[in-house]
C-alpha positions as a printed NumPy array, in Angstrom:
array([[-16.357, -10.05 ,  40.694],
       [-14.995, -11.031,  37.363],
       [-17.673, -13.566,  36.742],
       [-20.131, -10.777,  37.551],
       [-19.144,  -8.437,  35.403],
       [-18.765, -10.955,  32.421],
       [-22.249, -11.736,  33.124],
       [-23.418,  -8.14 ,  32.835],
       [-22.05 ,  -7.702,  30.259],
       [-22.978, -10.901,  28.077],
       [-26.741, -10.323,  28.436],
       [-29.033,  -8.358,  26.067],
       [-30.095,  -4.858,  27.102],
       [-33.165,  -4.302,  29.077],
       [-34.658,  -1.257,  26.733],
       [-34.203,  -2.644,  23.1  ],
       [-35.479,   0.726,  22.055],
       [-32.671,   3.052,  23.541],
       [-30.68 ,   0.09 ,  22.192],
       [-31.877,   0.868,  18.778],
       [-31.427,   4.74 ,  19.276],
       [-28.148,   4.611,  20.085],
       [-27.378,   2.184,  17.473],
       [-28.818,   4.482,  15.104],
       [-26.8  ,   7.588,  16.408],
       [-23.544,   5.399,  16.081],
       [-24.429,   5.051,  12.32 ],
       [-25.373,   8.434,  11.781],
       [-22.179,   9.255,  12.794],
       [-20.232,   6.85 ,  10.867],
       [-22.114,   7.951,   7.558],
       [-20.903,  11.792,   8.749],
       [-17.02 ,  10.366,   9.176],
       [-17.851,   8.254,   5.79 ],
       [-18.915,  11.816,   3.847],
       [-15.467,  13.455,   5.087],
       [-13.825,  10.374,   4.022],
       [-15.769,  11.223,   0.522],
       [-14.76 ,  14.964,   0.335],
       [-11.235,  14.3  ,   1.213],
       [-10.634,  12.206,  -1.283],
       [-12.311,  13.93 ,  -4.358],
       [-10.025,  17.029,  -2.927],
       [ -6.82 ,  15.154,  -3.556],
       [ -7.79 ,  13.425,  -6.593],
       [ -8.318,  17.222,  -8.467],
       [ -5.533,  18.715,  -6.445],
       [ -2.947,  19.404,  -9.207],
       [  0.179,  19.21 ,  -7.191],
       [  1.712,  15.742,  -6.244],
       [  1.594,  14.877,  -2.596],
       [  4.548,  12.517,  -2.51 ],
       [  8.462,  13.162,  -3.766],
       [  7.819,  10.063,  -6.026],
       [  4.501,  10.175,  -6.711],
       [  5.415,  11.092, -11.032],
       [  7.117,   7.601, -11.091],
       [  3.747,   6.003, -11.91 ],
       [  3.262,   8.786, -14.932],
       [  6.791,   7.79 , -16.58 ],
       [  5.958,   4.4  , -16.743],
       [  2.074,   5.254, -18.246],
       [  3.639,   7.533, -20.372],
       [  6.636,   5.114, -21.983],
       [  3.563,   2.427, -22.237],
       [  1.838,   5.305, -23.743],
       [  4.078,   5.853, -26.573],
       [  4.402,   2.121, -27.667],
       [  7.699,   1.829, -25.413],
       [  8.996,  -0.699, -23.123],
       [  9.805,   0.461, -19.542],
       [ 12.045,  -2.44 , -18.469],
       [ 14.163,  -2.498, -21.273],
       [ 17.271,  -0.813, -21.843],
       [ 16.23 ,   1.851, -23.843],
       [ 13.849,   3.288, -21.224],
       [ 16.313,   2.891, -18.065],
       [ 16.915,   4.381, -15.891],
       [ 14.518,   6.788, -15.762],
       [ 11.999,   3.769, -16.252],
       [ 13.344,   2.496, -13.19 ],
       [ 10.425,   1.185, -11.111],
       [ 10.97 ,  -1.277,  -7.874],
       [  7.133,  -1.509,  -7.781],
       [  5.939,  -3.525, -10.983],
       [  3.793,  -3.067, -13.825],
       [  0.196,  -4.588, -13.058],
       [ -0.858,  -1.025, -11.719],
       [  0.098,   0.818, -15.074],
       [ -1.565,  -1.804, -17.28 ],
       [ -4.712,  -1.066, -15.335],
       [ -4.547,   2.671, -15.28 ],
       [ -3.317,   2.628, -19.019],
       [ -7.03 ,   2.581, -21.026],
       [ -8.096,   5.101, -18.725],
       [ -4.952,   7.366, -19.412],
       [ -5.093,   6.808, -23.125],
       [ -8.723,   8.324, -22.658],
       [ -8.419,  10.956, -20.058],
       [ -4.716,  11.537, -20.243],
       [ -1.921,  10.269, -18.303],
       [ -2.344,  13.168, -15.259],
       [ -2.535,  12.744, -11.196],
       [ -6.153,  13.007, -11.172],
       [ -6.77 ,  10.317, -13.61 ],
       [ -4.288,   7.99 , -11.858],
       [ -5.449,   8.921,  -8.245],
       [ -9.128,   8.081,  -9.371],
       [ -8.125,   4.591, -10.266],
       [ -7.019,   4.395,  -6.844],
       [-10.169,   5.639,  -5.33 ],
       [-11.887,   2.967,  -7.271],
       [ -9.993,   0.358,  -5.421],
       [-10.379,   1.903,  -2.153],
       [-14.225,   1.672,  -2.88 ],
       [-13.789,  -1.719,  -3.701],
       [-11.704,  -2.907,  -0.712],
       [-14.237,  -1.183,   1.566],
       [-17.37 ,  -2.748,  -0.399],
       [-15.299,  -6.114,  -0.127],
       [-14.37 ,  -5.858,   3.381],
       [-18.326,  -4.813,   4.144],
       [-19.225,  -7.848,   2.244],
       [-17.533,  -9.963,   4.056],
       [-18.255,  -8.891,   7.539],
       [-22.15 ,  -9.123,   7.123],
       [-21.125, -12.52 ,   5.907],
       [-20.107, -13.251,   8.547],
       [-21.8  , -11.087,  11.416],
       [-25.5  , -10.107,   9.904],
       [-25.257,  -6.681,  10.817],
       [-24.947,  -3.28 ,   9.168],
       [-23.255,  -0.957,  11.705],
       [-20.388,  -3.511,  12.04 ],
       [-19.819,  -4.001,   8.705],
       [-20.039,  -0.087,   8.057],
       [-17.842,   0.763,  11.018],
       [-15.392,  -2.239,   9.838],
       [-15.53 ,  -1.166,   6.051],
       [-14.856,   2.098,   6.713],
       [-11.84 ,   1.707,   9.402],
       [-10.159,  -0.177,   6.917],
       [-10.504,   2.173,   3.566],
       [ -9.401,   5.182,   6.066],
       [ -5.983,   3.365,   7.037],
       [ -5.768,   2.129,   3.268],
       [ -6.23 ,   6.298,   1.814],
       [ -3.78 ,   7.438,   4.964],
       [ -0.051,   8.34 ,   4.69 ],
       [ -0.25 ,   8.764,   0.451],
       [ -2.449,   6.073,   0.055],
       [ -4.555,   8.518,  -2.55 ],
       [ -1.832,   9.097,  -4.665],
       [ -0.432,   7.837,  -7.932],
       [  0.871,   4.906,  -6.312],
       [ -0.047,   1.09 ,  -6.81 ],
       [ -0.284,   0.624,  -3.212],
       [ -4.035,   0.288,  -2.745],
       [ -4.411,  -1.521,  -6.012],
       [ -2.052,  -3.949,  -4.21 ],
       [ -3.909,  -3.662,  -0.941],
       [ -7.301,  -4.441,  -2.78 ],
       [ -5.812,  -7.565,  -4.804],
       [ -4.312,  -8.888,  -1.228],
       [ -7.414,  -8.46 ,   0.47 ],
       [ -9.156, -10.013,  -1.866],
       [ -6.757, -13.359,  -2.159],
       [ -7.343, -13.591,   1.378],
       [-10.957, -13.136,   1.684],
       [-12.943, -14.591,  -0.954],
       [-11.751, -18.173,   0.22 ],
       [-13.164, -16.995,   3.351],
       [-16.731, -15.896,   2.031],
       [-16.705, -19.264,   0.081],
       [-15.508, -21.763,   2.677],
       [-12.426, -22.156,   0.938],
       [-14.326, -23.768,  -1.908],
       [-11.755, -24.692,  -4.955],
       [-12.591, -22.376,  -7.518],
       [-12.53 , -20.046,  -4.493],
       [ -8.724, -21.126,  -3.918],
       [ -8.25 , -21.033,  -7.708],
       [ -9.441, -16.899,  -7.584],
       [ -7.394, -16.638,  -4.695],
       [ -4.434, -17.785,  -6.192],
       [ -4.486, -15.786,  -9.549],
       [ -5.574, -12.197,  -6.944],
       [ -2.029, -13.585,  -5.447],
       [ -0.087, -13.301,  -8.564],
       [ -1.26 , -10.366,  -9.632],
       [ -1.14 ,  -8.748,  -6.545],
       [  2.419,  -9.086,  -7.012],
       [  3.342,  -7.868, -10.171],
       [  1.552,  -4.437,  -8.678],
       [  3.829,  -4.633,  -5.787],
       [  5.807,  -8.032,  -4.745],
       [  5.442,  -7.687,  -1.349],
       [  1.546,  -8.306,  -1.382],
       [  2.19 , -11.659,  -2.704],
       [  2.109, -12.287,   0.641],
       [ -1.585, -12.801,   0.518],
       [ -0.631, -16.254,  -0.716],
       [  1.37 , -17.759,   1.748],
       [ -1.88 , -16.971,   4.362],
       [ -4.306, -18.985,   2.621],
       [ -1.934, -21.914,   1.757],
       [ -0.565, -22.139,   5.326],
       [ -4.058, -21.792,   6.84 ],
       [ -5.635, -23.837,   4.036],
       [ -2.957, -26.661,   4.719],
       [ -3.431, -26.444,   9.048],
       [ -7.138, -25.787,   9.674],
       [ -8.83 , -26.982,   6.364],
       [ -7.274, -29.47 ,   3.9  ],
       [ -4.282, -30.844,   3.603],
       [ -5.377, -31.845,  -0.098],
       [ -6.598, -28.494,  -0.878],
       [ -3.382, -26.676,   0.274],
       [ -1.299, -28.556,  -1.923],
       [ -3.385, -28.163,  -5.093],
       [ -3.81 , -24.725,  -4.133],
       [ -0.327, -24.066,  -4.211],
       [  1.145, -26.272,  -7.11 ],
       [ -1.683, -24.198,  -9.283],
       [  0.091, -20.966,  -7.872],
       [  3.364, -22.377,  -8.65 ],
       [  2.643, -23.637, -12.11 ],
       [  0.556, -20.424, -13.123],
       [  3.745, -17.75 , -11.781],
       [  6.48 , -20.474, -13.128],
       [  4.777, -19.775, -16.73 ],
       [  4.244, -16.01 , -16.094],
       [  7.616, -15.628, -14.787],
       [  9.304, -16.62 , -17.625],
       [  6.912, -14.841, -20.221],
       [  7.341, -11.49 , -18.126],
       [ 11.766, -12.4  , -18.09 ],
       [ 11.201, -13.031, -21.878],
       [  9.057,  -9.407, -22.78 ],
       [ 10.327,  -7.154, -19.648],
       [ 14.079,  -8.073, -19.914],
       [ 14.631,  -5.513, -16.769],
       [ 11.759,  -6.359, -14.635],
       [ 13.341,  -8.81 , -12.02 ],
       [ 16.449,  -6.619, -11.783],
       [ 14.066,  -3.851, -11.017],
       [ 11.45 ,  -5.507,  -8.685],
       [ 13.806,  -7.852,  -6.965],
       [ 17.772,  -7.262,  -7.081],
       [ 17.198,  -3.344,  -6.609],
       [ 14.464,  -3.836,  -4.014],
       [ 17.399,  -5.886,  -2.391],
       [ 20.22 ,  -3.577,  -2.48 ],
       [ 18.057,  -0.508,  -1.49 ],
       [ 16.976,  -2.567,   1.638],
       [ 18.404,  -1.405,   5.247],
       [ 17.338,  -2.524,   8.891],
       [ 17.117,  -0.326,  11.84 ],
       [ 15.441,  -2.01 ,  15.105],
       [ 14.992,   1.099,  16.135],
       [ 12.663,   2.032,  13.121],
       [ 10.024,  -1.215,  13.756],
       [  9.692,   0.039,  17.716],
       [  9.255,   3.714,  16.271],
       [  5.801,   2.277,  14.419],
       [  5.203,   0.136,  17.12 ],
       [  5.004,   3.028,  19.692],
       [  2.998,   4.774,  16.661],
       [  0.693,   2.246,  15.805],
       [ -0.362,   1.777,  19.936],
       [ -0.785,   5.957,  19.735],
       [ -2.981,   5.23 ,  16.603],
       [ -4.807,   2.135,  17.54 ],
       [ -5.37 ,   2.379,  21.397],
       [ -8.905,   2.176,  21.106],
       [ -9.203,  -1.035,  18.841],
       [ -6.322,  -2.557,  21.102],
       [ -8.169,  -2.277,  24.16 ],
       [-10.979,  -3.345,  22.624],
       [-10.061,  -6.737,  21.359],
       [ -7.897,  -7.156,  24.694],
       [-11.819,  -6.148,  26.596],
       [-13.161,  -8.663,  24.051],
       [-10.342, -11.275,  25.102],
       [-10.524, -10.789,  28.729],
       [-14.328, -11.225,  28.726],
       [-14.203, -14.158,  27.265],
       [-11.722, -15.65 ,  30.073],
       [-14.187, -18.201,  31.721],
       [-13.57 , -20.058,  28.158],
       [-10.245, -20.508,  28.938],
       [-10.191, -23.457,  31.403],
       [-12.053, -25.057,  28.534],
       [ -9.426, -24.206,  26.146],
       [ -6.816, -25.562,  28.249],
       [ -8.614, -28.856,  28.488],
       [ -8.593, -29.03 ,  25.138],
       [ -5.016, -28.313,  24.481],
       [ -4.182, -31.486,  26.577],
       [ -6.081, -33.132,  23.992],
       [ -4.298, -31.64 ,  21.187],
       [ -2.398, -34.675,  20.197],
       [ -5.612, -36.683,  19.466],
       [ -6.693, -33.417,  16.933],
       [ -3.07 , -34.026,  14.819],
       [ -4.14 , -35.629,  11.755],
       [ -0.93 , -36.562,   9.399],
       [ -2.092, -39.116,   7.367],
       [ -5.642, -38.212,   6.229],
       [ -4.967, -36.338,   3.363],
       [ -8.721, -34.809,   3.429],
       [ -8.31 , -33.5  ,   6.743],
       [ -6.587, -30.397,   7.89 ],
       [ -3.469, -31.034,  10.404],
       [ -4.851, -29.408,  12.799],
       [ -8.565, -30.296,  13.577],
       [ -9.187, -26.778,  15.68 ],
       [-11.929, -24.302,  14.727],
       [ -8.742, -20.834,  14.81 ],
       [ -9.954, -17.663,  13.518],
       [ -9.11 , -16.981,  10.352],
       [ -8.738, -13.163,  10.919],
       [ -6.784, -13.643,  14.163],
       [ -4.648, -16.249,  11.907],
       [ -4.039, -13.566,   8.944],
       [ -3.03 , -10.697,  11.884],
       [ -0.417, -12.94 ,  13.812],
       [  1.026, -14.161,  10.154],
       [  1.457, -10.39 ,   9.125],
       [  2.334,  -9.209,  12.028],
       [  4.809, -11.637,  12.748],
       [  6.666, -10.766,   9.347],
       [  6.297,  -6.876,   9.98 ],
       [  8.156,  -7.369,  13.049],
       [ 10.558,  -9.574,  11.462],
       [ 11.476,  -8.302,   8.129],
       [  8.987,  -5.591,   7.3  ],
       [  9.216,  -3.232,   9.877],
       [ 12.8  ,  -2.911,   9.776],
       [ 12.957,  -1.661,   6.502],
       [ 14.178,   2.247,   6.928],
       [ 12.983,   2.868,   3.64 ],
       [  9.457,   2.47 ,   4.507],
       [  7.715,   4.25 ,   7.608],
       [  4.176,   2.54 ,   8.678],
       [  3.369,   1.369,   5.076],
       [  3.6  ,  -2.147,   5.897],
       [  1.824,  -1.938,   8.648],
       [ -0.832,   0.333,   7.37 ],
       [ -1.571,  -2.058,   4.437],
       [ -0.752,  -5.817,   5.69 ],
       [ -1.335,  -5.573,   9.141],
       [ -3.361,  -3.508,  10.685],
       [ -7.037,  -4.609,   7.94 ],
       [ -6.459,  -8.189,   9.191],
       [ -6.367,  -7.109,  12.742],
       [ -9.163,  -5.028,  11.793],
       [-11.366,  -7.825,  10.839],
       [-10.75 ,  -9.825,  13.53 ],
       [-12.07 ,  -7.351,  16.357],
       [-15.432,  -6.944,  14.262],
       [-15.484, -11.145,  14.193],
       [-15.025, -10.821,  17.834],
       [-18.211,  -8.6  ,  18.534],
       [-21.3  ,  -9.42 ,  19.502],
       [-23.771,  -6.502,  18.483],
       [-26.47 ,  -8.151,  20.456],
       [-24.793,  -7.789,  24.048],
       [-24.635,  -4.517,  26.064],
       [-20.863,  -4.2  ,  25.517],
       [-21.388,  -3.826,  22.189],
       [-22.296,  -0.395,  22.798],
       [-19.094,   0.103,  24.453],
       [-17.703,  -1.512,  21.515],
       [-19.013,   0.83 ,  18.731],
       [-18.219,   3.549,  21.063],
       [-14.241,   2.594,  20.946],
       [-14.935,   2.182,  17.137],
       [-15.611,   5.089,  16.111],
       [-13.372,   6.931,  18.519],
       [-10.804,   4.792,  16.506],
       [-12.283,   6.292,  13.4  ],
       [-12.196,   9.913,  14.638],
       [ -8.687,   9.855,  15.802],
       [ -7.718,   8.37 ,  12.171],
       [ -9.718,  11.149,  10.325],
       [ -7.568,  13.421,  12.347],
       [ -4.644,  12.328,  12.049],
       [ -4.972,  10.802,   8.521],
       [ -7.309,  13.26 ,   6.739],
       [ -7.086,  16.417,   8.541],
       [ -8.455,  19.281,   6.283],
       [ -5.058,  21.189,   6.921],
       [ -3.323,  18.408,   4.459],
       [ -5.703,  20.14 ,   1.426],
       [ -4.29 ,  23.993,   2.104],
       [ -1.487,  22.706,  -0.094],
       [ -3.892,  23.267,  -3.082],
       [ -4.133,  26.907,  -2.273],
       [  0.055,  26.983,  -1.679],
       [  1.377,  30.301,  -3.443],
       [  4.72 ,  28.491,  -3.435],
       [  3.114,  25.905,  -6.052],
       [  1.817,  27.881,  -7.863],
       [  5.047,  29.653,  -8.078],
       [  7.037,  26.077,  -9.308],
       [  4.122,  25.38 , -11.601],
       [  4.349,  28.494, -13.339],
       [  8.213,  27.803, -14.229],
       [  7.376,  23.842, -15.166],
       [  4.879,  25.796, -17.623],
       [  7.48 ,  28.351, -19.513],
       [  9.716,  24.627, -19.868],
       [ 10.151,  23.066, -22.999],
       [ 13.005,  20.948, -21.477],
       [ 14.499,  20.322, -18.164],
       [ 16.67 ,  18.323, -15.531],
       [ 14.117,  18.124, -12.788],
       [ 13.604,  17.34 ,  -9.556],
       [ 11.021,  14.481,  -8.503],
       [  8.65 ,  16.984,  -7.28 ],
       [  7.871,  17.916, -10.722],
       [  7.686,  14.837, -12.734],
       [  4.431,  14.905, -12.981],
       [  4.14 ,  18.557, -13.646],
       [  6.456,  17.717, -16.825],
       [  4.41 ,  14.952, -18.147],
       [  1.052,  16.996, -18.196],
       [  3.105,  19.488, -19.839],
       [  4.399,  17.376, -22.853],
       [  7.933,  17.237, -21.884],
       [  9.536,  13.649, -20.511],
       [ 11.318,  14.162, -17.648],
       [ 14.587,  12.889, -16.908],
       [ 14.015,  11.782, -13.41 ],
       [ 11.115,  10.033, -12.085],
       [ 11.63 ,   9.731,  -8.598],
       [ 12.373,   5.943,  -9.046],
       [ 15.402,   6.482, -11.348],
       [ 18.012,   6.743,  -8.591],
       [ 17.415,   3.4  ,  -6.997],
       [ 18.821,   2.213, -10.646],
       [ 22.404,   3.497,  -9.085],
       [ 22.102,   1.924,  -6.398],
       [ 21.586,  -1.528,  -7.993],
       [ 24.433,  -4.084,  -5.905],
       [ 26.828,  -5.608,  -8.203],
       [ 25.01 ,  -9.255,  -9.19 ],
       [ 25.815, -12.812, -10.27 ],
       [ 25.174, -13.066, -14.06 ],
       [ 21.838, -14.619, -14.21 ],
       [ 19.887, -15.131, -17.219],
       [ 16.692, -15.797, -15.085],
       [ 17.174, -12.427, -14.167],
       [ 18.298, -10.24 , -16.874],
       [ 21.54 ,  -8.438, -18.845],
       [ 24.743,  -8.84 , -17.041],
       [ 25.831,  -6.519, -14.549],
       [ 28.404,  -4.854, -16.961],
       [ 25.88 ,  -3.657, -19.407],
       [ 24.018,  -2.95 , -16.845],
       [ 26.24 ,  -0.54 , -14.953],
       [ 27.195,   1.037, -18.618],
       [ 24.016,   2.039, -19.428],
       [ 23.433,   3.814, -16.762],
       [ 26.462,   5.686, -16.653],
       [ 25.743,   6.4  , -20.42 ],
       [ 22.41 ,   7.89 , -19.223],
       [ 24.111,  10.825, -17.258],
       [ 26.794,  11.23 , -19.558],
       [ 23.917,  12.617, -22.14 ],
       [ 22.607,  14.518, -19.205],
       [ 25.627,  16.152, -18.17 ],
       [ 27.046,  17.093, -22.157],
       [ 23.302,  18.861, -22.175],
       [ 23.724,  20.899, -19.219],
       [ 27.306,  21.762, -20.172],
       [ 25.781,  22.634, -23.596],
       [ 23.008,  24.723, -21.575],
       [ 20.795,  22.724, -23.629],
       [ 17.955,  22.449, -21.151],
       [ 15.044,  25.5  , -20.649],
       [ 15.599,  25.219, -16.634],
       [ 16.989,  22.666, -14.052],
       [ 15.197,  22.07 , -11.317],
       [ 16.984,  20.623,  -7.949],
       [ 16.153,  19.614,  -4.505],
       [ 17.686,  21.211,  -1.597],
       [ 19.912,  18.209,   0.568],
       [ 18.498,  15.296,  -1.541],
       [ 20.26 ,  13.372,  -4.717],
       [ 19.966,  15.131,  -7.604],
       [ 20.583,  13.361, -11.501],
       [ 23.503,  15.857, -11.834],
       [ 26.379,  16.86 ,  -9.811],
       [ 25.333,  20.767,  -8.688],
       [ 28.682,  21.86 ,  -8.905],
       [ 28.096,  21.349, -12.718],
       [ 25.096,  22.884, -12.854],
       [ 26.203,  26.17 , -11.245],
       [ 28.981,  26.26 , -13.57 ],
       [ 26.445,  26.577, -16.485],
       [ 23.259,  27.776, -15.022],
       [ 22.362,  30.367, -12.503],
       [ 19.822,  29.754,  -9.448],
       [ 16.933,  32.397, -10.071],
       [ 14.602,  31.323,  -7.377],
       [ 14.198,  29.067,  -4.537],
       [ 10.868,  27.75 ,  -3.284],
       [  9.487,  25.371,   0.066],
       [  6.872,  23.125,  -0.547],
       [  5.231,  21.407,   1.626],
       [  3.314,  17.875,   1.121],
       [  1.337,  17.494,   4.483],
       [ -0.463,  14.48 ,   3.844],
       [  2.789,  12.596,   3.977],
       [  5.113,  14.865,   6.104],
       [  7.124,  16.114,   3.323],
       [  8.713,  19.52 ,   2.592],
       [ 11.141,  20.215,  -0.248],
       [ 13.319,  23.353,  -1.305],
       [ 13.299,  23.514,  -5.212],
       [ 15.675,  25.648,  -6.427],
       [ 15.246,  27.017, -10.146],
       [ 18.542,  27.351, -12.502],
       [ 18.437,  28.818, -15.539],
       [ 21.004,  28.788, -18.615],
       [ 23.798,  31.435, -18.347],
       [ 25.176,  33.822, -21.147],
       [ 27.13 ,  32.016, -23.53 ]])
């Protein structure tokens, strides 16, 4: 019975035309999904409220860049305080100088690299496949779990995801050609100072380079990596005298594990992703009868070692890449990544889950009559990811009286303690916050080993941030500041009881940031009677 069905399955329709018809109404739907996609995102790049707590953090460090400053240097800490890196704010900085440094100008630097990851990731499925609809359907998968869960915000995430992408698959598209490898290795390094983790990219291609291509190439790909972020290493220690305390040490200390927190996106990746899972296990199971030849061969697999050939690759096996990239990814979001309670699906979203991606669209064969099954479970993937992802709910908040409401104070301000949720608000105003979301993580900096790799010494460290709230504090004792603006149950730059010695509470206001689960209550102090 299983033979039969494999065999049913594995021939060509009968009627090419209906074949071609529904084909056609598969696409015509995906370009429908693909103009929502559209429309949801020009809606949250000119919606004027942030959509994440720390979503102002990128507009600090713009700004400071902005006015000649340096944000990893004392001067500018803490409330330069950024875990994530600088690459993204170099890139959105000519177009901030020229548009201003505001949420919709960063945002549509985003959307530019979610364009370009979805171009790249169509490019490199018809590379591979020859065929539109699975290179649409693939493209567009992939930029819908890239723009999910904040991914449209002022963030450098999908800068990061495009730059990773990118070191993994042009070596693919160019048969892991050396200048190819060279690319790859320079998207690698700059794909970490956007945000380290994406680095990542790297060790896929050398490991895979090194097993299943060329031993020779592997190496030289990596000592050029080396070499290149030895040299930039020390010339960004040497200019940013912060940046490794910031991106590395406080990355560190703000890390915490949970087990239960990696099965909790487990569970809510299989809700997610049920469709494409039982897909590729369809695609796996139908495939089955190739299995007694793969067993055959891995009794062999001691004659297909090659050690001393420096040409070859170790392992003289034809692997998938894509499959390859997925079980690397996967096995450090179950290992490392996903246990991080700081983070909730971002890993996954960005390092995980476009690999495994690819590899079901590798797997396909649009030629078959299970391929209709196949686009079917596609773009039911698609639909349930619009839903959940960009449901047209998430862009009420535009129309939120209780905005409006905050915005109107953050207008009448000339200077203020704020809360994160207004950090942006501030900077389009003209007046520097002195919290950017990211500052607090600067407290929470472990006590290090003095290092001159890594920056000041711990002591001057410490002191200058303590100096930093000092100033803070004498101006809210002096009632110095227009309004302070606080956030209900979450750390706030000064001790309330201080602030309600001084100021008086004149409003309170909920508001809600749906595409990322969030609600806040803002409460609105002004100065009291001297």
């Amino acid at each position: 019975m299983l033979k039969s069905i494999y065999q049913y399955f594995s021939f060509e329709p009968e009627d090419a035309r209906a074949f071609k018809v529904i084909r056609l109404f598969f696409f015509g739907t995906a370009l429908i999904l693909f103009a929502w996609f559209l429309y949801f995102s020009v809606s949250t790049i000119i919606m004027p409220y942030q959509i994440e707590y720390r979503e102002g953090a990128a507009l600090v460090m713009t700004q400071i860049l902005l006015k000649g400053g340096n944000p990893f240097s004392l001067e500018y800490q803490p409330l330069g305080m950024n875990n994530y890196g600088i690459g993204y704010s170099l890139v959105v900085f000519p177009f901030a100088k020229l548009f201003g440094n505001t949420l919709s100008t960063h945002r549509s630097v985003n959307f530019f690299f979610l364009l370009a990851s979805l171009f790249l990731i169509t490019r490199t499925l018809w590379t591979i496949k020859k065929d539109v609809l699975i290179s649409v359907l693939g493209g567009l998968l992939i930029a819908v779990i890239l723009a999910g869960r904040g991914g449209l915000g002022a963030f450098p995430s999908t800068m990061g995801a495009f730059l990773f992408l990118a070191a993994i698959l042009i070596p693919c598209i160019y048969s892991f050609s050396n200048s190819s490898l060279i690319i790859s290795a320079f998207l690698s390094i700059a794909a970490y100072y956007t945000k380290p983790y994406f680095v990542i990219g790297f060790g896929v291609v050398a490991m895979y380079t090194f097993v299943f291509v060329s031993k020779r190439k592997a190496i030289g790909y990596s000592l050029f990596f080396i070499t290149i972020f030895t040299i930039l290493f020390l010339g960004v220690r040497y200019v940013f005298k912060l940046y490794f305390i910031n991106t590395v040490l406080s990355n560190l200390s703000n890390a915490s594990r949970s087990s239960a927190r990696l099965l909790g996106q487990l569970i809510e990746i299989g809700v997610e992703f049920y469709p494409v899972i039982l897909l590729i296990s369809l695609l796996l199971f139908f495939n089955f009868p190739n299995f007694s030849a793969a067993h055959a061969f891995l009794k062999g697999l001691s004659s297909r070692l090659s050690f001393l050939q420096f040409d070859a690759p170790l392992l003289k096996i034809d692997f998938n890449y894509f499959a390859f990239i997925f079980l690397f990814c996967f096995s450090a979001f179950i290992s490392v990544l996903g246990l991080h309670t700081g983070n909730y699906m971002t890993y996954a979203y960005q390092l995980m889950l476009p690999p495994f991606i690819l590899w079901v669209c590798h797997k396909l064969n649009s030629k078959n009559r299970f391929s209709i099954i196949a686009f079917g479970l596609l773009l039911v993937n698609l639909l349930i990811l619009e839903n959940i992802l960009l449901k047209p709910a998430f862009l009420r908040q535009r129309d939120s009286a209780a905005w409006r409401a905050l915005y109107t104070y953050v207008a009448n301000t000339r200077s203020a303690v704020n809360s994160p949720v207004v950090t942006s608000a501030l900077i389009e105003a003209g007046v520097l916050p002195v919290d950017s979301g990211q500052t607090e993580y600067y407290y929470n900096v472990d006590s290090y080993a003095n290092n001159k790799l890594f920056g000041p010494v711990y002591e001057t460290f410490e002191a200058n941030g303590a100096a930093y709230r000092k100033i803070i504090q004498q101006a809210v004792i002096s009632r110095q500041f227009d309004r302070i603006f606080t956030t209900n149950g979450y750390g706030n730059a000064i001790n309330l009881e201080v602030i309600s010695r001084h100021y008086t509470q004149v409003d309170t206001l909920t508001v809600d940031m749906p595409q990322v689960h969030q609600t806040w209550i803002i409460g609105v102090w002004e100065p009291q009677e001297k």
